[in-house]
C-alpha positions as a Python dict, from the first residue, in 0.01 Angstrom:
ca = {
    (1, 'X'): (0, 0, 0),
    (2, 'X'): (-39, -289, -240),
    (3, 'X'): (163, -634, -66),
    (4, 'X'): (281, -897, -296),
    (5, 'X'): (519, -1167, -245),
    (6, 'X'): (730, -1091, -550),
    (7, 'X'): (738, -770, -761),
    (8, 'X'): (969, -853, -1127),
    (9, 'X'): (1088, -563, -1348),
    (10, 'X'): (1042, -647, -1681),
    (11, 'X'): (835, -893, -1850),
    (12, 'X'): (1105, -1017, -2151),
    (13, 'X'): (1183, -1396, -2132),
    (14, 'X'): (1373, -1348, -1775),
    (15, 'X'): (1121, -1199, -1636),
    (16, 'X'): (809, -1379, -1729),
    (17, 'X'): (1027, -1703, -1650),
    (18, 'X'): (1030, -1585, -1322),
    (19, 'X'): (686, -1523, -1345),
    (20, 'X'): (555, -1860, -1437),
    (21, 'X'): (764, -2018, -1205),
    (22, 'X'): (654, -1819, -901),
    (23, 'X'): (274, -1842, -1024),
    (24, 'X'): (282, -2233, -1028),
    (25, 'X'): (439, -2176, -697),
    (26, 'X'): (65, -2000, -570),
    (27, 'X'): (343, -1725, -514),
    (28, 'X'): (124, -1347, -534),
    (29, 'X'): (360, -1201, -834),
    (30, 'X'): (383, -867, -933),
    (31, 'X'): (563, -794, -1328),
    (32, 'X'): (588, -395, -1373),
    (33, 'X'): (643, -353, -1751),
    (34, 'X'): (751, 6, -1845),
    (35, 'X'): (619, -34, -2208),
    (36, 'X'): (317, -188, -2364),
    (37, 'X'): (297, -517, -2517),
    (38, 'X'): (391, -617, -2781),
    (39, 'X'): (668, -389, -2812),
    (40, 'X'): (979, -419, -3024),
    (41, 'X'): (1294, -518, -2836),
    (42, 'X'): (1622, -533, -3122),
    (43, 'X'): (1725, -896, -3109),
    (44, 'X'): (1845, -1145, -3340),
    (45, 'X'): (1580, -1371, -3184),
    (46, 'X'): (1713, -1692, -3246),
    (47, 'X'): (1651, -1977, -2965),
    (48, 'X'): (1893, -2239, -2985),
    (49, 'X'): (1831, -2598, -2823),
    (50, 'X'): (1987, -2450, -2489),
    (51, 'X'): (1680, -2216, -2478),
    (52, 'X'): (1387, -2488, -2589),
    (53, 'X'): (1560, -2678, -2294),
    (54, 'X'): (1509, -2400, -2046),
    (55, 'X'): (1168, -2333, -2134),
    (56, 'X'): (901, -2533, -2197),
    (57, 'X'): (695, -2230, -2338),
    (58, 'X'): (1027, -2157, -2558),
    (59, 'X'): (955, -2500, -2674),
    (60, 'X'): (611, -2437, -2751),
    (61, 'X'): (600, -2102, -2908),
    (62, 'X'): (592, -2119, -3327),
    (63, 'X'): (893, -1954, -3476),
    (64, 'X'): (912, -1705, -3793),
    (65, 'X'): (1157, -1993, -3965),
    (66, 'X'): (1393, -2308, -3877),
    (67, 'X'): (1724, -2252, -3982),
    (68, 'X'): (1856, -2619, -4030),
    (69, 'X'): (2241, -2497, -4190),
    (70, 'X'): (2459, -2178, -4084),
    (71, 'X'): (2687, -2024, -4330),
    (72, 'X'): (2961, -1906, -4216),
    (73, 'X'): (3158, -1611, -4406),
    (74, 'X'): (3478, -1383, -4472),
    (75, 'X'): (3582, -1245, -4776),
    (76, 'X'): (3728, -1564, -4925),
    (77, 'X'): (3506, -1851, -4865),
    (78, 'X'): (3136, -1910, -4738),
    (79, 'X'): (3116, -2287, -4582),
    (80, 'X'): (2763, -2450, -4500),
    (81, 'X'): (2752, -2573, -4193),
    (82, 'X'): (2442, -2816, -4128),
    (83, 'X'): (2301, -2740, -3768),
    (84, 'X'): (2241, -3072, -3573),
    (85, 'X'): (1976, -2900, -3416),
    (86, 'X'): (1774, -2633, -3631),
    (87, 'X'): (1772, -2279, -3477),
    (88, 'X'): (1405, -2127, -3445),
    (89, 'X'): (1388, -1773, -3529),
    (90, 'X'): (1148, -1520, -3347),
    (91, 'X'): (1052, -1170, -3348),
    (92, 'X'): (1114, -1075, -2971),
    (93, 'X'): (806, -852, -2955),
    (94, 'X'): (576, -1166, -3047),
    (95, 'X'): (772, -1409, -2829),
    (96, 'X'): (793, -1165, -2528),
    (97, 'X'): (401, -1143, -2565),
    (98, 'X'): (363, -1485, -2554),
    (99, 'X'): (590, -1544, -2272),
    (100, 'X'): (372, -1314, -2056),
    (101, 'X'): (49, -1410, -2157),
    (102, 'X'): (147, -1765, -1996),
    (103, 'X'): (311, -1634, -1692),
    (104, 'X'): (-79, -1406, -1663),
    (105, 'X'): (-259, -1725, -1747),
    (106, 'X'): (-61, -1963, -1458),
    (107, 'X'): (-181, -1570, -1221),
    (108, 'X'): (33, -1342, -1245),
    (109, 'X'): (-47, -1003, -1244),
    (110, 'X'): (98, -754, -1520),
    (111, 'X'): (113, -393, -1493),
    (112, 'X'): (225, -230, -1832),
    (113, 'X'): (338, 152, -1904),
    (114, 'X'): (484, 87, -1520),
    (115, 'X'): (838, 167, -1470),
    (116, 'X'): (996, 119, -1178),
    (117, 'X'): (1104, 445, -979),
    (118, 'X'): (1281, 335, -645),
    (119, 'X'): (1374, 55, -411),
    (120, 'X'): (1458, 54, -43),
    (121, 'X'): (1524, -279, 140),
    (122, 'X'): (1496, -384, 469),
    (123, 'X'): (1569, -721, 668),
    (124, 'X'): (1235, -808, 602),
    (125, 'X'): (1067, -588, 303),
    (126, 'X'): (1128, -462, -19),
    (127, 'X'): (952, -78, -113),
    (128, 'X'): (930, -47, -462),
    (129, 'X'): (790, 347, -625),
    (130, 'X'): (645, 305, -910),
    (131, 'X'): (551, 661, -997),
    (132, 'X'): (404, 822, -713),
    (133, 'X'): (238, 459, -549),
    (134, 'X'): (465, 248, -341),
    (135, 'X'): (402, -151, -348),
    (136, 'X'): (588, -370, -112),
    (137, 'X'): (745, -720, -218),
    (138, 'X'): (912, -1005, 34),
    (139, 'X'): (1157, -1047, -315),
    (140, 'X'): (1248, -807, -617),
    (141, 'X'): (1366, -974, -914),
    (142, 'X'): (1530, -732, -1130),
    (143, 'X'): (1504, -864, -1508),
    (144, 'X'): (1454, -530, -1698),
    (145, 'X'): (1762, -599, -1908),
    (146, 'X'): (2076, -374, -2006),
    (147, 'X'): (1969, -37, -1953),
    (148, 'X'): (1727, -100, -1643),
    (149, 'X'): (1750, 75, -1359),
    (150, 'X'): (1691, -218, -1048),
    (151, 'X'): (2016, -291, -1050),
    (152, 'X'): (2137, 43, -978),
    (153, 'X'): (1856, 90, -742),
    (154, 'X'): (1931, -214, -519),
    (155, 'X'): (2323, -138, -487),
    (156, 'X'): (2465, -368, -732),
    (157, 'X'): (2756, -230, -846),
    (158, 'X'): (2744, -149, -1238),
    (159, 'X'): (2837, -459, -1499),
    (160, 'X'): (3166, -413, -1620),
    (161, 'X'): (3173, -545, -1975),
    (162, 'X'): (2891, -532, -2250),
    (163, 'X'): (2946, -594, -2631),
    (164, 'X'): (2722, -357, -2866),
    (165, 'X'): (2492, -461, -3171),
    (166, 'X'): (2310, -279, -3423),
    (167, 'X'): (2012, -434, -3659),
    (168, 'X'): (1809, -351, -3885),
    (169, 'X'): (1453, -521, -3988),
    (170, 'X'): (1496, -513, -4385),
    (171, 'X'): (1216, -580, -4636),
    (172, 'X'): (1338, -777, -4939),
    (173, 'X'): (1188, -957, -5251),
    (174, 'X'): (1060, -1253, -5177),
    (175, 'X'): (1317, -1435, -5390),
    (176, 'X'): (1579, -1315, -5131),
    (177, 'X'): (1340, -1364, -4834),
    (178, 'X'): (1278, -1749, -4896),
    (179, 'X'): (1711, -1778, -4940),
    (180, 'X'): (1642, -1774, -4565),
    (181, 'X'): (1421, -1945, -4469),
    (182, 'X'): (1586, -2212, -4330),
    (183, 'X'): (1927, -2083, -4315),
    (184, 'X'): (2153, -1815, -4134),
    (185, 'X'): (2456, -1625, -4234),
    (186, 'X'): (2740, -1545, -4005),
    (187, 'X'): (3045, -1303, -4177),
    (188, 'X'): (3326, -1255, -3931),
    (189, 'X'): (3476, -1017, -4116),
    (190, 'X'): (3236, -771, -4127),
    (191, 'X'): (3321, -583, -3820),
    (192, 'X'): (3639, -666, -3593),
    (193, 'X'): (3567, -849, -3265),
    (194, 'X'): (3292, -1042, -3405),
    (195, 'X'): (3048, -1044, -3691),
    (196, 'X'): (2765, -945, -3937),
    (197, 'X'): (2473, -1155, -3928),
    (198, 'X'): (2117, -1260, -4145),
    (199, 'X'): (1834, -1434, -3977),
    (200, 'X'): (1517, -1500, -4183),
    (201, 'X'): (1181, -1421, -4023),
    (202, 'X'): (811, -1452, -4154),
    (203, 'X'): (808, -1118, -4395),
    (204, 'X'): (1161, -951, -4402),
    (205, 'X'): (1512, -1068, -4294),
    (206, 'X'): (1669, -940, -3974),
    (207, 'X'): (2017, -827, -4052),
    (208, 'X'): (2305, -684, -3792),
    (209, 'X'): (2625, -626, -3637),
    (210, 'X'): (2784, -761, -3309),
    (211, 'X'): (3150, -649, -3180),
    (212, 'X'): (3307, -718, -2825),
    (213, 'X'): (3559, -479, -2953),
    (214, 'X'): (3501, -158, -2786),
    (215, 'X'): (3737, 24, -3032),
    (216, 'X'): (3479, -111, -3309),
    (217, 'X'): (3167, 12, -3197),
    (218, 'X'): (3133, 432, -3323),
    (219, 'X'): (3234, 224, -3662),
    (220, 'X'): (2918, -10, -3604),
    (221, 'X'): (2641, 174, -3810),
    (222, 'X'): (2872, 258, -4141),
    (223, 'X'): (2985, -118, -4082),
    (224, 'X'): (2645, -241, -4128),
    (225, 'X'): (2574, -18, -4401),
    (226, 'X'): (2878, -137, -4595),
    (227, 'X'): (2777, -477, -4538),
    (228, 'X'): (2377, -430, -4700),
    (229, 'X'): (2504, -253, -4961),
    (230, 'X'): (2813, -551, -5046),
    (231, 'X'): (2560, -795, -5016),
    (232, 'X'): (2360, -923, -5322),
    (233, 'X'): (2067, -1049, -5111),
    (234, 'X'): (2030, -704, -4894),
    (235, 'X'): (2198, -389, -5130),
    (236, 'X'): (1819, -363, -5281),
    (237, 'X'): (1611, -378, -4910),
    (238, 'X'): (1430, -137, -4765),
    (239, 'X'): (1480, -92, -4402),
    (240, 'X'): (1173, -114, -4178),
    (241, 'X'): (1321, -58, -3823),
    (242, 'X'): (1689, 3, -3692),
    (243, 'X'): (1770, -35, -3339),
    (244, 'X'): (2106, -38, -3133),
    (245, 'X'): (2160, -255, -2818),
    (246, 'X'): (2421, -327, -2547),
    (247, 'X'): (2489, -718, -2466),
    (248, 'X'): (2594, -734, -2156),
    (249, 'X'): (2878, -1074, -2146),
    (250, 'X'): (2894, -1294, -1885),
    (251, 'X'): (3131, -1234, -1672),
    (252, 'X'): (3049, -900, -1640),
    (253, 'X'): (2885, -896, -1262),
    (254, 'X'): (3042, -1072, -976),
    (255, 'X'): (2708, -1141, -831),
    (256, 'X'): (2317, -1138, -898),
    (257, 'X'): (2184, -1169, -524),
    (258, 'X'): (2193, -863, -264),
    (259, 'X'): (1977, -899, -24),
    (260, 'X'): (1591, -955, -116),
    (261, 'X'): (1668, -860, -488),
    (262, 'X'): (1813, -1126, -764),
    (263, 'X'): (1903, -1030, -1116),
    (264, 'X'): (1838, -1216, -1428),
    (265, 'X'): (1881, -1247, -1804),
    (266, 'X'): (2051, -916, -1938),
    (267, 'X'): (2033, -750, -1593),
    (268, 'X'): (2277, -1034, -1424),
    (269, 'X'): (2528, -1015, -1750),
    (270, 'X'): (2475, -1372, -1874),
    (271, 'X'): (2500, -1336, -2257),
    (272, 'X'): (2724, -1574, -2422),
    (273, 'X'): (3040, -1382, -2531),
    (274, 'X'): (3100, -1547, -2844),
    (275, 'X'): (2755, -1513, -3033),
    (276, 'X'): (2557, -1256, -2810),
    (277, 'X'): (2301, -1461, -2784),
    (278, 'X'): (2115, -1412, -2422),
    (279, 'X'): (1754, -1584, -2472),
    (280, 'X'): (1829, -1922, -2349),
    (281, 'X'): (2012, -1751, -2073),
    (282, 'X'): (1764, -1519, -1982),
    (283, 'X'): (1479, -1793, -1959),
    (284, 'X'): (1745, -2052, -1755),
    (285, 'X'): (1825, -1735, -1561),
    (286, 'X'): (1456, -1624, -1485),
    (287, 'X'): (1318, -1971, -1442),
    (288, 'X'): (1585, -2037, -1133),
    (289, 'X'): (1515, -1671, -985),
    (290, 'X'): (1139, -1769, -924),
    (291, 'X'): (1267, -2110, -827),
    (292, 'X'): (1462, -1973, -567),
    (293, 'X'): (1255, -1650, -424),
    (294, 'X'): (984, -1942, -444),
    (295, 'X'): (1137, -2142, -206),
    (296, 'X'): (1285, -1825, 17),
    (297, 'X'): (923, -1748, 59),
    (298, 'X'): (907, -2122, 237),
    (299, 'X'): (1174, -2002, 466),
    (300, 'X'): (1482, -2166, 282),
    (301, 'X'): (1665, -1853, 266),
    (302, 'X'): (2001, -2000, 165),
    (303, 'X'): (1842, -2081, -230),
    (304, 'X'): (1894, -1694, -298),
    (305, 'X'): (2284, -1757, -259),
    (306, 'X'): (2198, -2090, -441),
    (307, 'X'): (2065, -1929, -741),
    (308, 'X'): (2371, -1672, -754),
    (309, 'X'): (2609, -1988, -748),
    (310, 'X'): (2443, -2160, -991),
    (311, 'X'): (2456, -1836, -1256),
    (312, 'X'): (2846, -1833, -1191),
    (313, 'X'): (2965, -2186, -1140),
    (314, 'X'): (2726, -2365, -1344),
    (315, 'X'): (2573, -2083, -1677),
    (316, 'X'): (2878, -1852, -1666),
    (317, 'X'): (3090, -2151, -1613),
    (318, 'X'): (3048, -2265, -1909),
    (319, 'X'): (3061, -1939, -2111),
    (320, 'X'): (3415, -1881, -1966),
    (321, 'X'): (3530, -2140, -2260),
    (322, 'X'): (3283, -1936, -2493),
    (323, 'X'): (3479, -1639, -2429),
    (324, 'X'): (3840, -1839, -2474),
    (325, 'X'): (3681, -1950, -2801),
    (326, 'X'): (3520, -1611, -2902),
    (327, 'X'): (3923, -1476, -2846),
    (328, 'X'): (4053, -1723, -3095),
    (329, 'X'): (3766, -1679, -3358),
    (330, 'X'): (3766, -1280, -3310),
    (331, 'X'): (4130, -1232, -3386),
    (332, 'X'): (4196, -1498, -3662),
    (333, 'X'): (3836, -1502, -3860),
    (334, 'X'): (4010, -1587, -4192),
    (335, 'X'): (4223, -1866, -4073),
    (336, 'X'): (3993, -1987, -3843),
    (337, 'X'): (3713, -2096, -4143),
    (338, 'X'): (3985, -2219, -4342),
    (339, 'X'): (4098, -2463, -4077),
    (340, 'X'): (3658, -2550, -4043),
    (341, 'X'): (3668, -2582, -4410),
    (342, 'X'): (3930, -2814, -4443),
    (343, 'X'): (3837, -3029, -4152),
    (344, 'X'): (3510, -3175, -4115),
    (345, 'X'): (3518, -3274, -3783),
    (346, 'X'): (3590, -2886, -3648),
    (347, 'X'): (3277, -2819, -3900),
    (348, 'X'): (3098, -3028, -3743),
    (349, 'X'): (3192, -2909, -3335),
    (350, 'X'): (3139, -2556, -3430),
    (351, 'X'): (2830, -2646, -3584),
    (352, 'X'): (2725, -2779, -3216),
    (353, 'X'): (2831, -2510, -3019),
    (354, 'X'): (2649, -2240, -3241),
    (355, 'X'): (2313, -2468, -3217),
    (356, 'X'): (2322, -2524, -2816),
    (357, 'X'): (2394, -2911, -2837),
    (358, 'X'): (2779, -2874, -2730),
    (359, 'X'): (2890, -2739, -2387),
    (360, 'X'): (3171, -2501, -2445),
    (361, 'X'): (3392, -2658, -2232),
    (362, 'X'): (3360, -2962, -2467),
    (363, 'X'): (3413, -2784, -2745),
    (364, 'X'): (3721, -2623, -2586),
    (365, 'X'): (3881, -2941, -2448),
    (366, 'X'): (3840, -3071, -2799),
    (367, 'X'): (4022, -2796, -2971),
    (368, 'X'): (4294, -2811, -2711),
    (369, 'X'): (4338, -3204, -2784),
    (370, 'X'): (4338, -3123, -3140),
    (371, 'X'): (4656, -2819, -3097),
    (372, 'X'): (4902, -3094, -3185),
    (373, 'X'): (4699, -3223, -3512),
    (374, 'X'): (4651, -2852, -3616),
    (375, 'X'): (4985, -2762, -3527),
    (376, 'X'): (5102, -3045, -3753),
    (377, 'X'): (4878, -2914, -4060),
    (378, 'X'): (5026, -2579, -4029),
    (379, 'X'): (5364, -2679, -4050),
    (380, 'X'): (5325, -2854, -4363),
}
């Protein structure tokens, strides 16, 4: 039976976070990757500044494009919104790959076409099946995303909320391709409970739906259809790929740590509920998990518990005023880009929260400070 010190499930940014941590650590580190890399994972694949600081291989990997301004839309106004930071846009297959190869370079060891099959946990020992072998790990990091299976395995019990997205890879004209490459559109009135978005890449544009409403999402794939064919830039594409996804929100698991096994990234339910966006969380996520089992392997046991505070005080902490903001935004699209458009100074904060450079809490206590001014405006 094959002994490591840490076996991870999955090898997207989470889990080859983990990876490179534990590997600088001299930790022996297992990755089991049920597919084979590169392999396409639907995502918008946009990493903010919050990501490039998590990461420094975020930092280093070269994007598809740099979108320096976000338009934001409904079906009145579109408003440019220059990004104080520019947004780097990936394809997640090529940035997963990458993310690996580093965490394999640093000595970790990757197993692909290797699902995970069971877990049983002792005081002292994790079993893992993986088909009909069994491996033992001091430490299972489960960071196979939405739809894996450690989670369930190890006794967590299930995450309670997820939004849904669908997207579509679409080959356009090159005319409409280059519109994007250094921008990205946002229309919040595309679908209700949150929005339709376009993300340039190298060769095509990346083009989708996101809704936290679950009334919303059997309507997602006609609602993305309506929305390439009442585009301009997208009615004439030619779709390449289309893939659905769950994003599961933060807030949706009251803990990440049982026993020898920590969840990150998609598994712990750490995507931001206003934007959907889970890289930056996934590699902050997966970075402290192989911190922590890193430093449980030195006999501090009490840095498992650590990490799990540190996901809900200190990552979902923050997204708590993402998801008062994502309420406001959700059920007042219309009026809330009139009040951006008419005030340069909410331009600019939204701006900052979208590109990673504004906590959400800042961005809340500034709106709340503002009620009175607002309030003001609306009354005449």
């Amino acid at each position: 039976m094959m002994t490591y010190d840490v076996v991870i499930a999955g090898s997207g940014p989470a889990g080859a976070s983990a990876a490179e941590a534990l590997a600088r650590g001299g930790a022996r580190v297992l990755m089991l990757e049920k597919a084979t890399l590169p392999r396409y994972k639907p995502c918008g694949g946009g990493l903010t500044v919050r990501a490039r600081a998590a990461s420094d291989a975020a930092f280093a990997f070269a994007p598809e494009t740099m979108a320096t301004t976000m338009y934001l839309k409904d079906d009145q106004r579109e408003l440019a919104c220059p990004l104080p930071a520019p947004i780097a846009m990936t394809m997640r297959n090529e940035l997963d790959a990458f993310l690996t190869e580093r965490a394999v370079a640093m000595g970790a060891t990757l197993r692909e076409g290797t699902a995970l099959m069971s877990v049983e946990i002792t005081d002292q020992v994790v079993r893992i099946g993986v088909g009909k072998e069994q491996i033992k790990a001091r430490y299972l990091i489960g960071a196979d995303g939405a739809n894996g299976v450690t989670a369930k395995l190890s006794g967590f019990a299930a995450g309670r909320e997820a939004a849904t997205a669908i997207e579509v890879e679409l080959a356009v004209q090159d005319r409409q391709r280059l519109r994007y490459a250094d921008r990205a559109l946002l229309d919040f009135t595309a679908t209700p409970g949150g929005y339709a978005w376009i993300f340039g890449k190298a060769d095509h544009l990346s083009v989708g739906v996101y809704t936290t409403d679950m009334r919303a999402r059997r309507e997602l794939r006609p609602r993305l259809a309506a929305f390439i064919a009442g585009h301009p830039d997208l009615r004439q594409g030619r779709v390449l790929l289309q893939r659905g996804h769950l994003v599961p929100l933060a807030g949706g698991r009251k803990t990440r740590c049982k026993g020898l096994v920590l969840l990150a990234g998609d598994a712990a339910a750490l995507a931001d509920p206003l934007t959907g966006e889970g890289i930056s969380y996934a590699l902050a996520s997966g970075r402290r998990a192989g911190m922590a089992a890193l430093a449980a392997l030195s006999g501090d046991t009490a840095a498992l518990h650590a990490y799990d505070r540190y996901l809900e005080e200190d990552l979902c902490g923050d997204l708590r005023y993402a998801r008062w903001v994502a309420r406001i935004a959700y059920h007042f699209p219309r009026f809330g880009l009139r009040l951006t458009e008419e005030h340069p100074g909410l331009r600019a904060l939204t701006a900052s929260a979208i590109s990673g450079t504004l906590e959400y809490r800042t961005l809340a206590g500034r709106l709340v400070r503002g009620a009175p001014k607002l309030l003001r405006y609306l009354g005449g």
